[in-house]
N, C-alpha and C positions, 0 to 999 in steps of 0.2 A: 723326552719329558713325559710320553705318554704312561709311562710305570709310575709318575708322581700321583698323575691325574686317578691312575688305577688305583694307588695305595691310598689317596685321600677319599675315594669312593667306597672304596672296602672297609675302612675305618670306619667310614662316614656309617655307612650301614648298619655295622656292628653296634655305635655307640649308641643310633637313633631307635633301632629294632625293639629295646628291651621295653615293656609295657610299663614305662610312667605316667605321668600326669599326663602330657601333651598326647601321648599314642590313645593313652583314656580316653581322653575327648575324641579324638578322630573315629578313634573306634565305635563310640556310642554315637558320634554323630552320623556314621554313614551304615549304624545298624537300624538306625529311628528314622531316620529323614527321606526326604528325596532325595534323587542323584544331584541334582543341580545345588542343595543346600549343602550336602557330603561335599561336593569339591571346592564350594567357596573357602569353607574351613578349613579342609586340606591346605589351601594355596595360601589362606592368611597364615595357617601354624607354618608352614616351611618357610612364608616372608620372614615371620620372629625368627624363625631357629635359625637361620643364615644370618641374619643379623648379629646373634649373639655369638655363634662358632666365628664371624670376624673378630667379633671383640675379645673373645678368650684368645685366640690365636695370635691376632696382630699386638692387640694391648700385652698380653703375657710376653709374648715375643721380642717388640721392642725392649721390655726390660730388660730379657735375660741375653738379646745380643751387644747392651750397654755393662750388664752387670757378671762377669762369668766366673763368681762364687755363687750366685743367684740363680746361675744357668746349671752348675754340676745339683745346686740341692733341688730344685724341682727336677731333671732330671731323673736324680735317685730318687726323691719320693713319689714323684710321680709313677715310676715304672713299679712300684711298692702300693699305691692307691687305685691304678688300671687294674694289678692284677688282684687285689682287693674286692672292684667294683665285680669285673668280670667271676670272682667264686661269689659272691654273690646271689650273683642274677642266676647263677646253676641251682644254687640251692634255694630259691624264691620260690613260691606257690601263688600265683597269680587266682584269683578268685573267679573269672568270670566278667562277661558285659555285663554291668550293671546298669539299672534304666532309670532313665533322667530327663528330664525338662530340654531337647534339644531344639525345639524350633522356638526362634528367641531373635528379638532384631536382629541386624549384621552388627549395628556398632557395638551391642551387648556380647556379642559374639569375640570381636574383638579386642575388648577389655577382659576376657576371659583367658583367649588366646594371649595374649600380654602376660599376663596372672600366672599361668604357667608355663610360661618360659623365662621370661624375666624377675618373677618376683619369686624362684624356687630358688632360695641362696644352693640347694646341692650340685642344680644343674649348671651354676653357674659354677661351684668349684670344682665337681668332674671335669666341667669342661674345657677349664682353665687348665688343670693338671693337665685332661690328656692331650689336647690341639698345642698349651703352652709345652708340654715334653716333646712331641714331637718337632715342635718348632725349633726346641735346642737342638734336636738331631740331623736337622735338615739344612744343607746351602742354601744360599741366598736363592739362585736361580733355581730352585726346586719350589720354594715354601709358597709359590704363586698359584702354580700346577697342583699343588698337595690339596690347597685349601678350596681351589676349585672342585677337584673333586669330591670335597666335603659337600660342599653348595650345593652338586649335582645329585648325590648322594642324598641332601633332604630334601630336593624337590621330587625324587624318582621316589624316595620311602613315601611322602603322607600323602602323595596321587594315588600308588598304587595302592597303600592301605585302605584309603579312602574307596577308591573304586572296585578293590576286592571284596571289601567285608559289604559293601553298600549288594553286590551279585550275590553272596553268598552268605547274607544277615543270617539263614537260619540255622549254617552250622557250625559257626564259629562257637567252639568250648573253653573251659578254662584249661583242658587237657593240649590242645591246639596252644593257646598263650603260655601254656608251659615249654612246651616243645621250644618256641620260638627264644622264652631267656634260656634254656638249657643252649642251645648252638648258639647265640649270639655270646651267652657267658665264654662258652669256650673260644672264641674269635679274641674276644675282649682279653682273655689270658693271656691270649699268644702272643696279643701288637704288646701286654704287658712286660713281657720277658724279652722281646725284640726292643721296649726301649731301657732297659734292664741289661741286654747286652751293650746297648748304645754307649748307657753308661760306666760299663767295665773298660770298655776300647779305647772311651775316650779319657777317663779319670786316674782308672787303676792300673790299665798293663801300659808298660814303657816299651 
């Protein structure tokens, strides 16, 4: 089961790496802040994002192992929407830290952190397509180990984001945040066509 736990952390990586809302915040919070203020943030965004990869995963999933007309079309669109997301992010131009109001109560903090995880309708349909596509791909005795390694995967991204950029505030560029969607894009391609073959194997060849 340890190859689940690997592919759900590899995923996990690829999908949380690219600089959105949530990586925004972490980033300007642990370029402006103290260390001690950087990891709070850190450790409340990867509470939400684990949160919500259950819900796109388990919620999506129960449907699609109930409904399996529901399960071949997310499948297919989804491996069609991953690798979508992932050209994308290749062809993005991230702008740069931008400087913002970062030291701000904890609760305002986490009414924030909420704001951009749960109240971004995109992240929450990525993330349904991709955790719910895999979830069509995957046994039962897999999809436990898979999405752990999701979980681990956002706890290891917004620590180490946090406590990278927090050592290194002064040279982080927008040239640096390109780098980072350009190989994540290409990551996001690959698990896209892997679940694109998923759904050849399992729909189209007899």
């Amino acid at each position: 089961m340890v190859h689940y736990v690997a592919q759900g952390f590899m995923l996990g990586l690829a999908y949380l790496a690219p600089i959105g809302m949530q990586n925004s915040y972490v980033i300007n919070t642990a370029a402006q802040s103290s260390k001690g203020r950087a990891f709070q943030v850190a450790i409340i965004t990867a509470v939400f994002d684990i949160a919500l990869a259950l819900s796109c995963f388990y919620g999506v999933g129960l449907l699609l192992d109930t409904f399996e007309m529901l399960k071949m079309i997310v499948l297919g669109v989804g491996a069609i929407a991953v690798i979508a997301i992932g050209i994308s992010l290749i062809q993005s131009v991230p702008k740069g830290i931008e400087s913002q109001n970062v030291e701000k109560p904890l609760m305002e903090i986490m009414l924030m952190v909420f704001a951009v995880t749960w109240l971004n309708p995109q992240a929450i349909i990525d993330g349904s397509l991709l955790l719910g596509g895999f979830k069509a791909g995957l046994n039962p005795e897999g999809s436990p180990f898979f999405i752990l390694g999701v979980s681990l995967a956002s706890a290891s991204w917004f620590l180490g984001l946090s406590m990278l950029v927090n050592a290194f505030r002064n040279k982080i560029t927008a040239k640096a945040l390109r780098i980072i969607n350009i190989v994540c894009g290409v990551v996001i391609v690959f698990f896209g066509f892997k679940l694109g073959w998923t759904f050849v194997t399992q729909y189209i060849v007899v």
